[in-house]
C-alpha positions in Angstrom: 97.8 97.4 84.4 95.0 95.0 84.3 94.5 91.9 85.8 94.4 90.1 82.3 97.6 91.8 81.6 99.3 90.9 84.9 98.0 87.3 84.2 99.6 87.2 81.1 102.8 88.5 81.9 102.7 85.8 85.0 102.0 83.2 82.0 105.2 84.4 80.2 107.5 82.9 83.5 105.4 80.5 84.1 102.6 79.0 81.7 100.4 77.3 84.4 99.6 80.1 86.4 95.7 80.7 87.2 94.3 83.9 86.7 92.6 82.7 90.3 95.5 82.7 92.2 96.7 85.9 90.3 93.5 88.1 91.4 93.8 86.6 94.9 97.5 87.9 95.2 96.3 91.4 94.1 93.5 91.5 96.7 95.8 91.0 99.1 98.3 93.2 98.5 95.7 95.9 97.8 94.4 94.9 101.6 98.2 95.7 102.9 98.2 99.2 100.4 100.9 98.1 98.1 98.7 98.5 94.8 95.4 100.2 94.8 92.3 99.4 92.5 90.5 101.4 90.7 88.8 101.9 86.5 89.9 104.3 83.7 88.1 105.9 81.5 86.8 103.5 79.2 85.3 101.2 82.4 88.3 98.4 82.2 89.7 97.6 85.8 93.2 98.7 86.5 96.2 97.9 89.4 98.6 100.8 90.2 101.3 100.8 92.5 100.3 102.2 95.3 101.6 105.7 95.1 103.2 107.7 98.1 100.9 111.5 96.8 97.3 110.8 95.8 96.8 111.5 92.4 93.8 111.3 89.4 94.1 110.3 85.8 93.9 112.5 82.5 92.6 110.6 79.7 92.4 111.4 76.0 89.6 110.3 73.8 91.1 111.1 70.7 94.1 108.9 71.4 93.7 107.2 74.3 97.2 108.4 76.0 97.1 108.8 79.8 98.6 111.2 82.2 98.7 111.6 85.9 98.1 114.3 87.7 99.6 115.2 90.9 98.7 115.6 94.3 98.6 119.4 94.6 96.5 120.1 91.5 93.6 117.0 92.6 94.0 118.4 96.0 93.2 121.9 95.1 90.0 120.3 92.7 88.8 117.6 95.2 88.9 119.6 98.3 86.5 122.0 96.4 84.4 119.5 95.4 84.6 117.7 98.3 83.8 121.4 100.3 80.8 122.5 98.4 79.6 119.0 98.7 80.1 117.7 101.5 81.3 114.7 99.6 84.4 112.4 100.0 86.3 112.0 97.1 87.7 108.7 96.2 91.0 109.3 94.1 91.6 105.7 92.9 88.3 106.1 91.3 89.1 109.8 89.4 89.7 110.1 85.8 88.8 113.2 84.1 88.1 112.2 80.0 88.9 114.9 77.6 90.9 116.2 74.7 94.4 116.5 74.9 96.2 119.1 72.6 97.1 117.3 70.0 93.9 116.0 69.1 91.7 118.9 70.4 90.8 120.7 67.2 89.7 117.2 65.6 86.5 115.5 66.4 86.8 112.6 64.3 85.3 110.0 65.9 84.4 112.2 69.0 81.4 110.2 70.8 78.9 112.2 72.4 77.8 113.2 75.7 76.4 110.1 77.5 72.5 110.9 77.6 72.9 113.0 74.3 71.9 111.5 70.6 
């Protein structure tokens, strides 16, 4: 979820709430590793509960559905990347942007490579 979205379910219980007081409460229960922070793919910032396996994000451009993906598959990327690299991957951060079946053979609306016309 986002923080606008948490505010506004807050706002359904109880309509004073300040979106303040709302972002403060999720830094702090980030600092004790209840909910970590991180973006998807189109840049917005998003709270997940914490999870007990590390895991990235799948994200379809087509039509904007979201999967996880597990701790043994990212391991079995990251620890390549992070091996060749000798780089630390941060998971909260990973989101890999694609196609998924459904809407793979149509590129309707299909925006280009960053960097490319």
């Amino acid at each position: 979820m986002t923080g606008a979205e948490i505010v506004e379910r807050c706002r359904e219980r109880d309509p004073a709430t300040a979106p303040s007081t709302v972002y403060r409460t999720l830094d702090m229960v980030e600092d004790l590793g209840l909910v970590r922070y991180g973006h998807g793919a189109d840049g917005r910032e998003e709270y997940h509960v914490r999870p007990v396996d590390e895991h990235g994000h799948l994200y379809c451009e087509g039509c904007g559905r979201r999967w996880e993906l597990g701790d043994p598959i990212v391991r079995r990327f990251v620890s390549h990347i992070e091996r060749e690299n000798r780089f630390t991957v941060d998971l909260s951060h990973l989101t890999l942007v694609g196609r998924c079946a459904d809407c793979g053979s149509s590129t309707a609306g299909r925006k280009p490579p960053s960097g490319h016309g």
